[in-house]
PAVOKE-525567 format. One record per residue (C-alpha): x negated, y negated, z negated. Coordinates in Angstrom, 1 decimal. Layout:
REM PAVOKE-525567
<r x="X" y="Y" z="Z"/>
...
This chain:
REM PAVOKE-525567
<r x="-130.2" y="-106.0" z="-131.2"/>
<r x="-129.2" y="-107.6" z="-127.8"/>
<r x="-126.9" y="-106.7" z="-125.6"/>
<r x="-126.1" y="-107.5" z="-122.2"/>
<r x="-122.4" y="-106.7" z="-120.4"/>
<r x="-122.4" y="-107.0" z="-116.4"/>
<r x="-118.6" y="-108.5" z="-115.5"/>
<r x="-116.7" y="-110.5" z="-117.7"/>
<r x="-113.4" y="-108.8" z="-116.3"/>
<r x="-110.8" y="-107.1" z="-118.8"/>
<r x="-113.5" y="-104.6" z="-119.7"/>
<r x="-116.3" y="-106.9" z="-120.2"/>
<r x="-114.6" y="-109.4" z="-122.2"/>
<r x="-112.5" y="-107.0" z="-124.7"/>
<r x="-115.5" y="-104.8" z="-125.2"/>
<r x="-117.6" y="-108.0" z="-126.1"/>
<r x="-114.9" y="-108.8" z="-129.1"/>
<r x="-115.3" y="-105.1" z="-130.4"/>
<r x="-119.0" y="-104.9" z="-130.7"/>
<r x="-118.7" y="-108.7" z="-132.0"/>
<r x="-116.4" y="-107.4" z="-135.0"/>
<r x="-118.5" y="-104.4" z="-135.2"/>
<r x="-121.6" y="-105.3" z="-135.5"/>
<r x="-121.7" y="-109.0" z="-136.3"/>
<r x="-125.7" y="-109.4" z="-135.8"/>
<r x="-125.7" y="-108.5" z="-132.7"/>
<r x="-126.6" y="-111.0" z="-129.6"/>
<r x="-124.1" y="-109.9" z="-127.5"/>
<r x="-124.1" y="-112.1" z="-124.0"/>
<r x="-121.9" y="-111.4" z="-120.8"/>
<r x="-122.4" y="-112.3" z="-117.3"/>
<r x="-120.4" y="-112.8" z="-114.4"/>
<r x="-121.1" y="-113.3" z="-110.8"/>
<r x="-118.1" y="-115.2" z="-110.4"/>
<r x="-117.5" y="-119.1" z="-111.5"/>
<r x="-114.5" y="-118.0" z="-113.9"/>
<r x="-114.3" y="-114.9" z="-116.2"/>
<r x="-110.6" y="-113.1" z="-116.5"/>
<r x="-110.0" y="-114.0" z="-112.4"/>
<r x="-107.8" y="-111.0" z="-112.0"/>
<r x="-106.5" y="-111.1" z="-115.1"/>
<r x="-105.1" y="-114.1" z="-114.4"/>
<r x="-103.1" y="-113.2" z="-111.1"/>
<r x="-102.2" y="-109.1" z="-112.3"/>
<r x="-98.8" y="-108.5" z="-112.5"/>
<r x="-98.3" y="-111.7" z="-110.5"/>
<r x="-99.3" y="-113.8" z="-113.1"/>
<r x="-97.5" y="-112.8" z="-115.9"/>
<r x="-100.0" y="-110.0" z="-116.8"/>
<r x="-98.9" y="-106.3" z="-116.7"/>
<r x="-101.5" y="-105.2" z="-119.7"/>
<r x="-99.9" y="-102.0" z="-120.5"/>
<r x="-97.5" y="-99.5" z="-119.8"/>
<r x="-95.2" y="-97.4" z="-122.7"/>
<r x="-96.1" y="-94.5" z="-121.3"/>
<r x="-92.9" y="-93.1" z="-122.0"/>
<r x="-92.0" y="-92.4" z="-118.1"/>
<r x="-95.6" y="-90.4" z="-117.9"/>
<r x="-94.7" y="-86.5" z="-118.1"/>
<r x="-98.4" y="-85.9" z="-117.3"/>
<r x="-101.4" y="-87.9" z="-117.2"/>
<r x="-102.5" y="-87.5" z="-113.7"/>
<r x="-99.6" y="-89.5" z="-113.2"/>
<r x="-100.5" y="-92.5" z="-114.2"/>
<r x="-104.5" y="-91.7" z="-113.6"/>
<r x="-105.4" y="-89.9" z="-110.1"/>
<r x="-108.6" y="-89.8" z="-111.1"/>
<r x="-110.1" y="-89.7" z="-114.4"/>
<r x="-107.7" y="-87.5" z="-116.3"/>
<r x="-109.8" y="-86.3" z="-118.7"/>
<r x="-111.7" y="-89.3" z="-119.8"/>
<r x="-108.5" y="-90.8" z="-120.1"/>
<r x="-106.8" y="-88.4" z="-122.2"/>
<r x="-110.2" y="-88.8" z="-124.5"/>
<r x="-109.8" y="-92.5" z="-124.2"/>
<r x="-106.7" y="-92.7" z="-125.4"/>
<r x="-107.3" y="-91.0" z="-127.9"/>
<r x="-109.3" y="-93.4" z="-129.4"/>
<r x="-107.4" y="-96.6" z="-128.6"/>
<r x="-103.7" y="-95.5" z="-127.3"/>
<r x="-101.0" y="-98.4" z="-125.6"/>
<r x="-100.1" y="-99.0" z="-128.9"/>
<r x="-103.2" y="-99.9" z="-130.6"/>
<r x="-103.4" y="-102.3" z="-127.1"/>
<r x="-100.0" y="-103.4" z="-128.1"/>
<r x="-101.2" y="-103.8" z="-132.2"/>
<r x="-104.0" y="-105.9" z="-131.0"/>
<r x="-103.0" y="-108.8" z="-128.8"/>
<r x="-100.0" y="-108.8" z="-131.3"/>
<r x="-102.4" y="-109.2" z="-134.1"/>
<r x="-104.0" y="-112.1" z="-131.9"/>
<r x="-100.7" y="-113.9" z="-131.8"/>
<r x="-99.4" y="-112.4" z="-128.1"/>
<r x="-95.9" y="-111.4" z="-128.0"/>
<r x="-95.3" y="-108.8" z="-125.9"/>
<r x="-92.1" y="-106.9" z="-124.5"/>
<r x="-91.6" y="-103.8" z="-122.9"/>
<r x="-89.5" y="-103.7" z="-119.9"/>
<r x="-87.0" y="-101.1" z="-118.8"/>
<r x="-89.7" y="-99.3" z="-116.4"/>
<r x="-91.7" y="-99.4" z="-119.6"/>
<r x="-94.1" y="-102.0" z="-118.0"/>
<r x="-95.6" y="-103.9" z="-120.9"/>
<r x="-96.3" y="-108.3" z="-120.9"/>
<r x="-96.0" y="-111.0" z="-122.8"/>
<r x="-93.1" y="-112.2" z="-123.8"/>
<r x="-94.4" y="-116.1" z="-122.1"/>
<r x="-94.8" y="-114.0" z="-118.9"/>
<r x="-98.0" y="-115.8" z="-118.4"/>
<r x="-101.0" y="-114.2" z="-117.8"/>
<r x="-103.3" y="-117.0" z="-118.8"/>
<r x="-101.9" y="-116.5" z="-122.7"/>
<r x="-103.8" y="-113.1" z="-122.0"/>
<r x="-107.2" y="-115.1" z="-120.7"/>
<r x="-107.3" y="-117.9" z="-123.2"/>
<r x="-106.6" y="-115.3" z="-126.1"/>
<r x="-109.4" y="-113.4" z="-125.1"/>
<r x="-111.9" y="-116.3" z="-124.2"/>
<r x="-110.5" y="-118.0" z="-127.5"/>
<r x="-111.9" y="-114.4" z="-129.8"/>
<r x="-115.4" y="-114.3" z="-127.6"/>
<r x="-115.6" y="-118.2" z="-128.9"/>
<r x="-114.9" y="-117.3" z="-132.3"/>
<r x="-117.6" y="-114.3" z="-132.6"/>
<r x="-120.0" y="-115.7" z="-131.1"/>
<r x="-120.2" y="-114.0" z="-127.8"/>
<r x="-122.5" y="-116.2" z="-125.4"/>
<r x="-120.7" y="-116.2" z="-122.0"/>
<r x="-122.9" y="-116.9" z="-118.6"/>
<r x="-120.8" y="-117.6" z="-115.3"/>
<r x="-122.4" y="-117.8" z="-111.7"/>
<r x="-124.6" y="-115.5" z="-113.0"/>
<r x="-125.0" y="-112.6" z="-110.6"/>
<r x="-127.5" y="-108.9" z="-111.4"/>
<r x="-129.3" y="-107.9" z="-108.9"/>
<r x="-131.2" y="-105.1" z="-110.6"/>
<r x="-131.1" y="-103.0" z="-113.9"/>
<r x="-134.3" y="-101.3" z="-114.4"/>
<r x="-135.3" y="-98.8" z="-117.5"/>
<r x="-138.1" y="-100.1" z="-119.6"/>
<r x="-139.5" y="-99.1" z="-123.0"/>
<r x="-136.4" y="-99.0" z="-125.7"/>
<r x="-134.2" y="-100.9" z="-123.1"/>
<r x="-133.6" y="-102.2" z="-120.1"/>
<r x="-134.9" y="-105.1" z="-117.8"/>
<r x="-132.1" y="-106.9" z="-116.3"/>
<r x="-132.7" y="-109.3" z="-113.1"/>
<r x="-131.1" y="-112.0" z="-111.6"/>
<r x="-130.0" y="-112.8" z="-108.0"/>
<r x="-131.0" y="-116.7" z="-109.0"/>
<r x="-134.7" y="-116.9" z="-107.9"/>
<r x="-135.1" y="-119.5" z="-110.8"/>
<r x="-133.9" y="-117.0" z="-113.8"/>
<r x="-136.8" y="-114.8" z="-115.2"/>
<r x="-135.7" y="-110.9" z="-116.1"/>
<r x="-134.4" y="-110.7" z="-119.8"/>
<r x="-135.0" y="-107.1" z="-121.5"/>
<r x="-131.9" y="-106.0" z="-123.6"/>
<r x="-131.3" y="-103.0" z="-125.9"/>
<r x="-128.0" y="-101.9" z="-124.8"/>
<r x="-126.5" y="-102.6" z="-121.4"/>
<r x="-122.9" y="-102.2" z="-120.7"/>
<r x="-121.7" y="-102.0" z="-117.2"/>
<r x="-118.4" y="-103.3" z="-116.3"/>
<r x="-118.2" y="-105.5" z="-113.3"/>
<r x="-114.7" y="-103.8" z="-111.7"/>
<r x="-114.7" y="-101.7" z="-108.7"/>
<r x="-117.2" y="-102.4" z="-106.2"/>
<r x="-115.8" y="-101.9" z="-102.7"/>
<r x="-118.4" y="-101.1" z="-100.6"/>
<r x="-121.8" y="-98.4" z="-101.4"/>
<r x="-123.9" y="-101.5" z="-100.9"/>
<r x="-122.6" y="-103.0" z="-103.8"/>
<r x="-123.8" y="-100.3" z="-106.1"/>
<r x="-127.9" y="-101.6" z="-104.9"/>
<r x="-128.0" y="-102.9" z="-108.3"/>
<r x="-128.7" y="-99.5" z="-109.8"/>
<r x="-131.3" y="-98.1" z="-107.4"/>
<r x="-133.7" y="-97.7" z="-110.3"/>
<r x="-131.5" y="-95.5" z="-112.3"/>
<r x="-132.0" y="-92.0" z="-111.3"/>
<r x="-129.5" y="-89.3" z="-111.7"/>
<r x="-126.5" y="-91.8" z="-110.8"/>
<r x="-124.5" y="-90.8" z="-108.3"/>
<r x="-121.6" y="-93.0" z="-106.8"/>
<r x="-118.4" y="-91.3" z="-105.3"/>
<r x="-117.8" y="-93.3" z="-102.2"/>
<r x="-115.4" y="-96.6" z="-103.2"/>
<r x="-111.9" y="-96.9" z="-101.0"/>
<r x="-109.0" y="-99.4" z="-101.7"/>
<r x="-106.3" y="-97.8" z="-103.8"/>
<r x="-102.7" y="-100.0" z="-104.5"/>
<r x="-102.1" y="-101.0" z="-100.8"/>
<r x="-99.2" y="-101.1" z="-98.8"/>
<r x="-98.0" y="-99.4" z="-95.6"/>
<r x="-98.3" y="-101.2" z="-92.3"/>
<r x="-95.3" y="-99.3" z="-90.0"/>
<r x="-94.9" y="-100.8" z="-86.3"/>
<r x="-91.3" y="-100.4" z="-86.2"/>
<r x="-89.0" y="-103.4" z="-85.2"/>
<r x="-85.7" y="-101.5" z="-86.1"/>
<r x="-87.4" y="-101.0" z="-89.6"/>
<r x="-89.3" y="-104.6" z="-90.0"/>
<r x="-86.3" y="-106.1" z="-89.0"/>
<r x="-84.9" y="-105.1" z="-92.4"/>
<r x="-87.1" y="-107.4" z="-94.6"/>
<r x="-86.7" y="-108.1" z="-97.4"/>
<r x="-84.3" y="-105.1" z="-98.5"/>
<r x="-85.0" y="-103.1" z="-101.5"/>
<r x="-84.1" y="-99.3" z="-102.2"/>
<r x="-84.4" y="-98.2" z="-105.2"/>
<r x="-85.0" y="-95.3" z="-106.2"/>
<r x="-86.6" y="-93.9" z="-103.4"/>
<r x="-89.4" y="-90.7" z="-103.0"/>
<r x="-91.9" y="-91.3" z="-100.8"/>
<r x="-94.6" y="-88.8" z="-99.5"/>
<r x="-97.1" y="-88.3" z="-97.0"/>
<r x="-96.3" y="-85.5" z="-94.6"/>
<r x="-97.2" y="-82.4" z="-94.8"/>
<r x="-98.7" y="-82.8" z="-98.3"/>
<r x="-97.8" y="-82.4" z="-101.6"/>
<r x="-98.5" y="-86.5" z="-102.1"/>
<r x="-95.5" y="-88.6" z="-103.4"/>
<r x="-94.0" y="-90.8" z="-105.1"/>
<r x="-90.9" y="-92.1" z="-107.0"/>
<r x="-89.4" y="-96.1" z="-107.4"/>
<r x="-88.2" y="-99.0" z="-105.8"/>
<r x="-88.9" y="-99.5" z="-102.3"/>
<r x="-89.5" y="-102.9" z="-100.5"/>
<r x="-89.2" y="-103.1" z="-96.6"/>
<r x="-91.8" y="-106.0" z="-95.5"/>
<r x="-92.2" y="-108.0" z="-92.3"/>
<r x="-95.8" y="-105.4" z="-91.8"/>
<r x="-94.4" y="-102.2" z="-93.2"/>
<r x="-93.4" y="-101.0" z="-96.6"/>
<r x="-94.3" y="-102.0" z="-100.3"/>
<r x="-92.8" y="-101.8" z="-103.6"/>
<r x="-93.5" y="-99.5" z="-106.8"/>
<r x="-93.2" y="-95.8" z="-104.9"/>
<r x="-95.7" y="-97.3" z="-102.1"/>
<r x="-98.2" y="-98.2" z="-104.3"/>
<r x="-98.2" y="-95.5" z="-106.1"/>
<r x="-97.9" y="-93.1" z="-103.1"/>
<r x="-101.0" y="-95.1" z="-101.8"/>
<r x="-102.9" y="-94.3" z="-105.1"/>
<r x="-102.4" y="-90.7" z="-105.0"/>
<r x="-103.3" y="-90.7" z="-101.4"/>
<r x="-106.2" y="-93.1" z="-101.4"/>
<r x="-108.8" y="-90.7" z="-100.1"/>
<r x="-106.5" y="-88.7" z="-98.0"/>
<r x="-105.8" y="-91.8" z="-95.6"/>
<r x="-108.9" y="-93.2" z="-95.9"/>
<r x="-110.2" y="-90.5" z="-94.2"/>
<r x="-107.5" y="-90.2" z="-91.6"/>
<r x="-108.2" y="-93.7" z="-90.7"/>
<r x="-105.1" y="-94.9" z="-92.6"/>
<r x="-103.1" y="-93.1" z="-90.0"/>
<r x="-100.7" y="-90.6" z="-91.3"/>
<r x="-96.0" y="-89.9" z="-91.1"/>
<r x="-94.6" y="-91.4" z="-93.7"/>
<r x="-91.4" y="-89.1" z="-95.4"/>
<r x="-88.8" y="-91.5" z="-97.2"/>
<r x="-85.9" y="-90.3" z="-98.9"/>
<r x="-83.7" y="-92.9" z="-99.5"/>
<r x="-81.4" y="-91.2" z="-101.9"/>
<r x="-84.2" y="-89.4" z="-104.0"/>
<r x="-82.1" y="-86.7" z="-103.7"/>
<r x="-83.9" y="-83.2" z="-104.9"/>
<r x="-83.1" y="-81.8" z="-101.4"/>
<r x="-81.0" y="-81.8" z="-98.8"/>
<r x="-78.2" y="-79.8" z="-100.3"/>
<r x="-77.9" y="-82.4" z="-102.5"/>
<r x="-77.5" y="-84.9" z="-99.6"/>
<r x="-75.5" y="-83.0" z="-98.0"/>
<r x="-73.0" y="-82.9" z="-100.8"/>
<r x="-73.2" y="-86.5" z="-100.9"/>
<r x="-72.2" y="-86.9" z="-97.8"/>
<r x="-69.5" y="-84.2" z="-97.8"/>
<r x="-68.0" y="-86.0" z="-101.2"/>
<r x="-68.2" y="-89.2" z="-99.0"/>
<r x="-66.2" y="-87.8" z="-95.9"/>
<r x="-63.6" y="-86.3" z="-98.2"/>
<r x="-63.1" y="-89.8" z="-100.1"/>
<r x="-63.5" y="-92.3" z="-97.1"/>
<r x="-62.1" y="-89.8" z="-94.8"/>
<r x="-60.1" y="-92.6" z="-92.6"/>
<r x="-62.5" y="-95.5" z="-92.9"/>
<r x="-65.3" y="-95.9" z="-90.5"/>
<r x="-68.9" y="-94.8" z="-91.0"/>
<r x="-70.4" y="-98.1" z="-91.0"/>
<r x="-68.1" y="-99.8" z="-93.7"/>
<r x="-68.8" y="-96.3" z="-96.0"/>
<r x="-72.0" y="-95.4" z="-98.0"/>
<r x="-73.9" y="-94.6" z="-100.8"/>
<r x="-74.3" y="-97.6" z="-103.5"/>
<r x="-78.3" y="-97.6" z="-103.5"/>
<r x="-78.1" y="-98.6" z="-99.7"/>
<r x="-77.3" y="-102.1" z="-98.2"/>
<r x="-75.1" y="-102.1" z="-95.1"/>
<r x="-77.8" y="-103.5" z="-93.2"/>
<r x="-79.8" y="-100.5" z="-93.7"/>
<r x="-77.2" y="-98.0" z="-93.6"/>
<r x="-76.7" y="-99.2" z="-90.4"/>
<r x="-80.4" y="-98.6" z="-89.5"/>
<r x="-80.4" y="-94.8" z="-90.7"/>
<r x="-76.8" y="-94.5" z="-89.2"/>
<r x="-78.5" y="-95.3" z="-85.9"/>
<r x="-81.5" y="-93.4" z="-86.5"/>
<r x="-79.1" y="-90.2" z="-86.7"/>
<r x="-77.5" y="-91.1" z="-83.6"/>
<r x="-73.8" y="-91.6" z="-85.4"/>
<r x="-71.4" y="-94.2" z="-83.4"/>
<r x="-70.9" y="-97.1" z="-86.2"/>
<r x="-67.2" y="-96.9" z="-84.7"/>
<r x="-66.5" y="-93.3" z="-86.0"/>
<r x="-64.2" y="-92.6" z="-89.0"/>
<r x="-65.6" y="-90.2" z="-91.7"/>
<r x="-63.1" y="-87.8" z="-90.7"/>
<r x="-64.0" y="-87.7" z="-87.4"/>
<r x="-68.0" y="-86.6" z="-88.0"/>
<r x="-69.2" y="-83.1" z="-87.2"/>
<r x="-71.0" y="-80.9" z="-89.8"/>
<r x="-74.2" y="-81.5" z="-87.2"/>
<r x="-73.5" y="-84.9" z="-87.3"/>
<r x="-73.5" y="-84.7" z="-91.1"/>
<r x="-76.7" y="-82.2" z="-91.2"/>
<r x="-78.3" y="-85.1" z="-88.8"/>
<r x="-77.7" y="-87.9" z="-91.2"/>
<r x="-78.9" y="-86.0" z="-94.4"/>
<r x="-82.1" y="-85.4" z="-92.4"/>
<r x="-82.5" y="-88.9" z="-92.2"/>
<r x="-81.5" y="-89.8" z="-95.6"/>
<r x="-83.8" y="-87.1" z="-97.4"/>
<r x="-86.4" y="-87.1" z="-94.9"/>
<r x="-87.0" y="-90.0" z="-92.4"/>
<r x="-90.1" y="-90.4" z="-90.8"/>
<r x="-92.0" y="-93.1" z="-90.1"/>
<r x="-96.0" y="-93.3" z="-88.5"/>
<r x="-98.2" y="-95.8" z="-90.9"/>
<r x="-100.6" y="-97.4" z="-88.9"/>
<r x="-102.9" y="-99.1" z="-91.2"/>
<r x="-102.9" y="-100.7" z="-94.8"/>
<r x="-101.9" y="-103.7" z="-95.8"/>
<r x="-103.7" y="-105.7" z="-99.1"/>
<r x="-102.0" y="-106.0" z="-101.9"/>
<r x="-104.2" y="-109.2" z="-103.1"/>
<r x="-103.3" y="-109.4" z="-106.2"/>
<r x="-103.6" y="-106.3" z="-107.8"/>
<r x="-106.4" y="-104.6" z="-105.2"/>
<r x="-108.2" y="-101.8" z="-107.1"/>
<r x="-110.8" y="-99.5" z="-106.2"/>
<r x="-111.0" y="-95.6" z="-105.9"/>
<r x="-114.7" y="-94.5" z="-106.1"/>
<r x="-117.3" y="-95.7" z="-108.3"/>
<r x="-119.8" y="-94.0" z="-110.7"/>
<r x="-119.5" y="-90.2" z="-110.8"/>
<r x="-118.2" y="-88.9" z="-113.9"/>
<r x="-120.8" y="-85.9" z="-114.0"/>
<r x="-123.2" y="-88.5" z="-114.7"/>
<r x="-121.7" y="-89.8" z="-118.2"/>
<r x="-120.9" y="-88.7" z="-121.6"/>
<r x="-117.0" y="-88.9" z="-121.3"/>
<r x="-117.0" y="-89.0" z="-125.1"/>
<r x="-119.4" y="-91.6" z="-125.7"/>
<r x="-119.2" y="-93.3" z="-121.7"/>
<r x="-122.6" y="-93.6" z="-122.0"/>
<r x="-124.9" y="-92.5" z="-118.8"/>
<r x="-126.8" y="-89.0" z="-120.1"/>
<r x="-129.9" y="-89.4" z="-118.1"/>
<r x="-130.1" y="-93.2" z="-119.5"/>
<r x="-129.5" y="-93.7" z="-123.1"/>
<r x="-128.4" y="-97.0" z="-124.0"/>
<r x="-126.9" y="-97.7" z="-120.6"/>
<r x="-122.6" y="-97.5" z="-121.0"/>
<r x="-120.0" y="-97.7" z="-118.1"/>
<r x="-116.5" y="-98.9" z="-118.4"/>
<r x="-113.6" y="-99.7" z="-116.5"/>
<r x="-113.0" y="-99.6" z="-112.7"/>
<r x="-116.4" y="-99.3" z="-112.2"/>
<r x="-116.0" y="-95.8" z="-112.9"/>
<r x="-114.6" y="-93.1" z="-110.7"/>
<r x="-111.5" y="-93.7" z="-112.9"/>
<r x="-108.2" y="-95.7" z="-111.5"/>
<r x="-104.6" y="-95.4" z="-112.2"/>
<r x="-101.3" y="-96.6" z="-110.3"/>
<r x="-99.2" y="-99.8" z="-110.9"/>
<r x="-98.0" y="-100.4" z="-114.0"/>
<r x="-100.4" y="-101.4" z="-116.6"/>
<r x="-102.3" y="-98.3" z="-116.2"/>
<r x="-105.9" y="-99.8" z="-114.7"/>
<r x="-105.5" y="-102.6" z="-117.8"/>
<r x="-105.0" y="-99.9" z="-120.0"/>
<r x="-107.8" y="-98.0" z="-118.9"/>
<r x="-110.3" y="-100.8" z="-119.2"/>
<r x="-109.1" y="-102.2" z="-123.0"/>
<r x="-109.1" y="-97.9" z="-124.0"/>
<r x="-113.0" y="-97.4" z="-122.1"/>
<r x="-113.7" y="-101.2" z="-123.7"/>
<r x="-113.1" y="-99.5" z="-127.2"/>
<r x="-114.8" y="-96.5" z="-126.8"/>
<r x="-118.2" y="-98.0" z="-125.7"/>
<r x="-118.0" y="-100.5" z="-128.4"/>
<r x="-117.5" y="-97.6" z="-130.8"/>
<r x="-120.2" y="-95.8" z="-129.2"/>
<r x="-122.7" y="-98.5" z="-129.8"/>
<r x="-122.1" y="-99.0" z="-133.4"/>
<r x="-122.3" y="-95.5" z="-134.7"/>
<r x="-125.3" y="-95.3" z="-133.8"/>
<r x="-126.2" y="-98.4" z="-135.9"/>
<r x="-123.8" y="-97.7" z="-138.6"/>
């Protein structure tokens, strides 16, 4: 039996090992368009590879997956964090698991995670191709005819094709499938960006780090929770990226144009911050504003939100009105800022959109009007926040295909 898997990303390669250790007589060859397999691999988590996440922060699923809920929950079922965790382990990776439950190695390098990986497709036998880009995967008799963008590389037929060349991020990329019927692509839009905010008095702040903060798109029920990072162009961190995850579609089709809501003190609501601040006047009563604020808050940027609520730096605590005091826990629970625009988060850029999930087995990941034809990984309409979740996603989707296939030759 041949085999042929489109992408040697995370997906690709892990689901190569599988059906390797599965079924062992199998020609099982991998091709990338790119000149090195593993490229993002290599730079997620900024280079020290994020692969996983504990999960232990996760109350519910669609937390950590916007879309693909369901598939995950199936997925995870057959090969969970911990059997992730089991493996590399098994393969001599180290790992650790931070306090936000984010999963690496312990040599925080992310090319321990690469060369383990290339090192087991060696071993088995996988045969690797690079500069190797499909242009076309056509049904045939018992297989498929796969096609090359090379003029000089003739069409190969295969039994089993597994597709899992990462997101694609643009509907022109998805060409390659024009002669599969019955696939339909949910349009592809960046996911994990930052927020690009025109305000000096903001930008000015660079560099400062809240954490933790809630952030949220106005006048939806979009947010998010974690450290926030104030950036020459805007905003990043942890709650941004996630925010921007849960709200890929939503500014993508308000032209990335939208009010950001921060609360700085993730406080539940604004009785809360308002007995903050009330606790604060009675203990600070005779020292000034400025000099006087809540620990998560640097004094440069109390100073900002001070302003923002139109409070003299000059007065004492005991000398602010309870409107001056509703006026600041406005700002601190709910300040508002207009995003104008995205920025790239290059390292970790991921994809919301792909392959429709009507058009699979979710069970099996296989396509249901073309049998023999599997999906995993971002290529899917399937992607999950920061964190280790997208890894996660493709090593649990890697599994189940690989499973899939060798059943049915068990």
């Amino acid at each position: 039996m041949k085999i042929c898997i489109v992408g040697a990303g995370a997906a690709g390669c892990f689901c190569s090992v599988l059906l390797k250790r599965k079924l062992p007589e199998a020609v099982v060859e991998v091709f990338e368009a790119g000149k090195q397999p593993l490229a993002k691999v290599a730079v997620t988590g900024g280079g020290r590879c994020n692969l996983t996440n504990s999960f232990r922060q996760i109350r519910h699923l669609k937390q950590a997956y916007p879309r693909g809920e369901q598939l995950m929950k199936r997925a995870l079922r057959n090969w969970s964090q911990e059997d992730t965790m089991d493996w590399f382990e098994g393969e001599g990776v180290r790992l650790v698991t931070q306090e936000d439950e984010c999963v690496f190695p312990v040599s925080q390098d992310a090319m321990q995670i690469v060369g383990t990986l290339l090192q087991c497709m060696r071993k088995e036998g996988v045969v690797l191709h690079t500069s190797h880009r499909i242009n076309d995967i056509a049904p045939e008799q018992d297989g498929y005819s796969i096609s090359f963008a090379d003029e000089n590389s003739k069409p190969q037929h295969f039994d089993k094709v597994v597709c899992t060349m990462g997101g694609l991020p643009t509907m022109e990329r998805f060409a390659l499938f024009r002669h599969l019927t019955g696939l339909t692509i949910a349009k592809p839009v960046p996911s994990l960006f930052t927020f690009c905010i025109k305000d000096n008095s903001l930008t000015s702040l660079m560099g400062c780090v809240v954490e933790p903060v809630t952030a949220s798109i106005a006048g939806t029920k979009m947010r998010a929770e974690g450290a926030l990072l104030v950036t020459h162009w805007g905003v990043s961190g942890p709650a941004i990226l996630r925010l921007s995850s849960y709200a890929a579609r939503y500014l993508a089709e308000h032209n990335y144009q939208a009010q950001l809501c921060i609360n700085w003190i993730n406080a539940s609501n604004e009785q809360n911050g308002l007995a903050l601040l009330l606790d604060l006047q009675q203990e600070s009563a005779r020292r000034q504003v400025a000099n006087e604020y809540p620990r998560q808050l640097s004094a440069k940027l109390w100073q900002h939100l001070l302003s923002r609520a139109h409070i003299d730096l000059q007065k004492r605590w005991n000398e602010l009105s309870r409107r001056d005091l509703n006026r600041l826990c406005a700002v601190l629970t709910a300040d508002v800022y207009q995003i104008e625009g995205k920025g790239q988060y290059k390292e970790e850029f991921v994809t919301c959109g792909g392959i429709d999930l009507a058009c699979i087995n979710i069970s099996t990941l296989e396509a249901r009007q073309h049998p023999g034809l599997y999906f995993a990984g971002e290529l899917l309409d399937v992607d999950g926040i920061t964190g280790g979740f997208n890894l996660q996603a493709a090593w649990s989707m890697s599994a189940v295909v690989a499973d899939s296939i060798a059943k049915k030759y068990a």
